[in-house]
C-alpha positions, 0 to 999 in steps of 0.5 A: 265752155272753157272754165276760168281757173279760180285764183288762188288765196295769198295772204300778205301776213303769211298765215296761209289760211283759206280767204275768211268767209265770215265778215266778222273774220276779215281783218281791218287794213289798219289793223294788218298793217299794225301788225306788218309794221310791229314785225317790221319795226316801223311802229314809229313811221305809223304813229309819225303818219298819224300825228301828221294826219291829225295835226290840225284836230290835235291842235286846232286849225290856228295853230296848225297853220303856224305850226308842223310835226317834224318828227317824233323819236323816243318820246321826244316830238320836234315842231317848227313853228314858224315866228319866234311867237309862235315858237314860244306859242308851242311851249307854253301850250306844250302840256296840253299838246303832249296830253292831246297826242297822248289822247289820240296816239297813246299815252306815253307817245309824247313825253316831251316837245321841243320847238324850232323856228322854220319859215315854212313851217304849218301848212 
């Protein structure tokens, strides 16, 4: 009988070292992406993913619906909130929002909010 040739090890973060055999060893996706991404530069694109995931947690569902992360840079997160109401909506809620996005993402993740008004905007 002809014996399969075993495969080889590749390690994505570029270690090098031989496949983990102790569970305890393995690391997380999340966490070797965290790491890829801090390499990278793109720590930002991971918290964005993030926050637009756990929107509606972070908010609650009446608000997500009428409400939509645009993007978030340097501290600074931009909503669109879909009536002129629900814009006014957002900034007085602005504190507990921040707080709430620091609670999940960070502390220092949002430092402050600015929200404009889109039709589209919520899900």
């Amino acid at each position: 009988m002809h014996e399969q040739p075993r495969r080889r090890w590749y390690d994505p973060m570029g270690a090098g070292a031989a496949p983990p055999t102790n569970p305890a060893e393995i690391t997380p996706l999340r966490d070797a992406l965290r790491v890829l991404a801090a390499r990278r530069g793109w720590e930002s694109h991971l918290v964005a993913g993030d926050l637009l995931a756990e929107w509606e947690s972070i908010v609650g569902p009446q608000l997500a619906r009428n409400t939509a992360p645009l993007r978030l840079t340097g501290g600074v997160l931009v909503l669109a909130a879909r009536t002129p109401l629900w814009a006014v909506e957002v900034r007085q809620l602005g504190g507990v929002i921040s707080r709430r996005v620091n609670e999940r993402l960070g502390e220092g993740t949002v430092r402050s909010i600015t929200v404009s008004v889109r039709q589209a905007a919520g899900r």
